[in-house]
C-alpha positions in Angstrom: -19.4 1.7 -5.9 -17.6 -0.3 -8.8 -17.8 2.8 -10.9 -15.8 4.7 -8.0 -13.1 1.9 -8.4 -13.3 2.0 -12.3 -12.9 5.8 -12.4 -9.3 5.7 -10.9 -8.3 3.8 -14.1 -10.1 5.9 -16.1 -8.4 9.4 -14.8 -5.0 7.1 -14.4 -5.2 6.0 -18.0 -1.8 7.5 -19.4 -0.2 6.5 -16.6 -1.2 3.0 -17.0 0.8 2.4 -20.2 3.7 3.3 -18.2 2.7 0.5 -15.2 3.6 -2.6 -17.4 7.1 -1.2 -18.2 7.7 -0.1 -14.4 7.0 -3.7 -13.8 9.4 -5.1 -16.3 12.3 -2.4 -15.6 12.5 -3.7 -11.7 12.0 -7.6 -13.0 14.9 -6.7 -15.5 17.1 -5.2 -12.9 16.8 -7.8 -10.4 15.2 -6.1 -7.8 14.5 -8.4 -4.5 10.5 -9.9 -5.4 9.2 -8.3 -1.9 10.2 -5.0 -2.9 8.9 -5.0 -6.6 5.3 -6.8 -5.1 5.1 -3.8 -2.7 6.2 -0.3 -5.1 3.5 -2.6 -8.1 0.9 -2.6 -5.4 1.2 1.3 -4.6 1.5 2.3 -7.8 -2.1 2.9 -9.1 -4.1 3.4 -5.4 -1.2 6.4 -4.5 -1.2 8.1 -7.8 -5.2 8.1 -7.4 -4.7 9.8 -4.0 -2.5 12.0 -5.3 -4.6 13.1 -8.3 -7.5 13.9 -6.1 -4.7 16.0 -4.1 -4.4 18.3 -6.9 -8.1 19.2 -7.4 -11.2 19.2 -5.6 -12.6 16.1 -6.4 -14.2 15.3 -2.8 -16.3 18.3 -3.5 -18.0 16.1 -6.8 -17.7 12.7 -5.1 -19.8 13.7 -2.3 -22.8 15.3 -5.1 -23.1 12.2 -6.3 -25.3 9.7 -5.1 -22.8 7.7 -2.9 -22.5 7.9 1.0 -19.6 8.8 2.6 -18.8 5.1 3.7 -19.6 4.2 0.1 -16.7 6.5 -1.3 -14.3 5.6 1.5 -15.0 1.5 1.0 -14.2 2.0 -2.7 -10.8 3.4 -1.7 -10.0 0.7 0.6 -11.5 -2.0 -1.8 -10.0 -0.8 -4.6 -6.6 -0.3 -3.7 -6.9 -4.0 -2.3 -8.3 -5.1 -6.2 -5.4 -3.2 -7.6 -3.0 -4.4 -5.5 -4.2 -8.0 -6.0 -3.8 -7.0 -10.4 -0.4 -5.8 -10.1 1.1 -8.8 -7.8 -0.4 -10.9 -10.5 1.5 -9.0 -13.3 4.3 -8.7 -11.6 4.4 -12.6 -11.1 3.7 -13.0 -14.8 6.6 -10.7 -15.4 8.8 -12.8 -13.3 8.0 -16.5 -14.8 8.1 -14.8 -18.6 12.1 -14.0 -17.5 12.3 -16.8 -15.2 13.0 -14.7 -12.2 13.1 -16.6 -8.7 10.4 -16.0 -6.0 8.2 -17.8 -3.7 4.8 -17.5 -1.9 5.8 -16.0 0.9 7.3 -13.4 -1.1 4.2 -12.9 -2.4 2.4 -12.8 0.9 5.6 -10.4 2.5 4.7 -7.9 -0.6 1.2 -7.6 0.0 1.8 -7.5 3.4 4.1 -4.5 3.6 1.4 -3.2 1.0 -0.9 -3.1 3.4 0.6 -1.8 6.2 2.0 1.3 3.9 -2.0 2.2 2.9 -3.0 1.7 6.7 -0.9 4.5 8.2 -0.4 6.4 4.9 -4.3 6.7 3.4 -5.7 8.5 6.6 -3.0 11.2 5.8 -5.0 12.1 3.0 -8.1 13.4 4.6 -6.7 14.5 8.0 -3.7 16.8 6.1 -4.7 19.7 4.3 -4.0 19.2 -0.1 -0.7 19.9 -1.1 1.3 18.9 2.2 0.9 14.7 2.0 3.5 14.0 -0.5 5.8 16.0 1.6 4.7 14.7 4.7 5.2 11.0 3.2 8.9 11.8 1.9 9.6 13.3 5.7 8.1 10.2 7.2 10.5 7.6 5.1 13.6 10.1 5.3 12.8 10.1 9.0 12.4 6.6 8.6 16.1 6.1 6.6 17.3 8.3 9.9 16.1 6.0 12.6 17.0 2.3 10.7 20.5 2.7 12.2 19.6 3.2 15.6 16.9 0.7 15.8 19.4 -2.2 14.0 21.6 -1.1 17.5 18.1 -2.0 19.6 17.6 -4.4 17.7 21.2 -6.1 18.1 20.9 -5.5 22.2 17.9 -7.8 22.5 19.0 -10.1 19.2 19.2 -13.3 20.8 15.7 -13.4 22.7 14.6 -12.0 19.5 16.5 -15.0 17.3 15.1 -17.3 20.2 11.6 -16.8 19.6 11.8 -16.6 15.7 13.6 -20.1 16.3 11.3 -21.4 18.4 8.0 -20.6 16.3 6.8 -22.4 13.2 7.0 -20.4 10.0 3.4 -20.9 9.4 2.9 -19.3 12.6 4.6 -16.6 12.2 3.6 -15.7 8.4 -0.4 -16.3 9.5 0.3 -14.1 12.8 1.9 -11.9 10.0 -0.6 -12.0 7.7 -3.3 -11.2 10.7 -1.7 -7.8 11.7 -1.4 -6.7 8.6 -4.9 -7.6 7.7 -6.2 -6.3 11.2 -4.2 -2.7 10.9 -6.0 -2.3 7.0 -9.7 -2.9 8.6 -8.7 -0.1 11.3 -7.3 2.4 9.0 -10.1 1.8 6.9 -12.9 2.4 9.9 -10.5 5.3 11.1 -10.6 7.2 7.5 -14.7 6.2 7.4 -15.0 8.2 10.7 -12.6 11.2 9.4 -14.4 11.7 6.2 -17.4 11.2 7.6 -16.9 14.0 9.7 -14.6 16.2 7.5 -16.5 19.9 5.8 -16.0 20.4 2.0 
């Protein structure tokens, strides 16, 4: 299974010499640490999905002598190892320019991380090739769309909302956090297991 995680680095390996500049270009410009944690995590797991989009590489994963699980677990597993690589980059990035960031930065970065892969990795086995990057770009225009509306819902129930973020520790509320974020990853993960399982090539 480690040679299913290698091989995305291996097929990604032009791409690669670009990642260490990507990482220095939004250190450079300033860009909030959350934001550059989160777009260094995606960057190697989502151009491997979106390699595999372009050819039929399901067809030769599934002739070799891997299960179905085995192939899906290497996904999850290494998007996590990947993620983990270019956080720490990043952070070496950051403390070469002496660029300010914390922990929970950090933690708020892998977290959004992994709730991105949970609802966007399923998409690439239940839509058909070709329609998931369009489907992703509709799904954060939508997304654009709807922040207005929900910053007005938001703002009706503000103060029970400020209340309770008041009234609960921070280490509370960055494990409880942490826990969703974790919890919604293991689903996705079972959830694609059972789709591929199932899915003809």
């Amino acid at each position: 299974m480690l040679n299913l995680i290698r091989r995305d680095v291996i097929l990604q390996k032009k791409l690669i010499l670009v990642f260490i500049p990507f990482i220095l270009f939004f250190t450079l410009m300033e860009v909030h640490p959350i934001l550059t944690f989160f777009v260094a995590s995606v960057y190697v797991p989502f151009n491997a999905y979106a390699y595999d989009e372009k050819s039929d590489v399901n067809i030769l994963l599934n002739s070799l002598p891997y299960t179905r699980k085995e192939i899906i677990a290497a996904r999850y597993l290494g998007a996590l190892f990947y993620m983990a690589a270019a956080i720490g980059l990043s952070i070496i990035a950051m403390l070469l320019f002496s660029k300010d960031f914390s922990v929970v930065d950090v933690g708020m970065g892998a977290g959004a991380f992994l709730l991105f892969g949970a609802i966007t990795f399923p998409l690439f086995y239940i839509l058909k090739q070709g329609y998931i990057t369009a489907t992703l770009m509709f799904v954060i225009i939508i997304g654009a769309l709807m922040g207005p509306f929900l910053v007005r819902v938001l703002g009706d129930h503000l103060p029970a909302i400020a209340q309770f973020f008041t009234e609960t520790s921070e280490t509370v509320l960055y494990s409880g956090a942490a826990i969703i974020a974790i919890v919604f990853y293991t689903v996705s993960w079972g959830f694609t297991t059972l789709i591929y399982q199932r899915k003809a090539f």
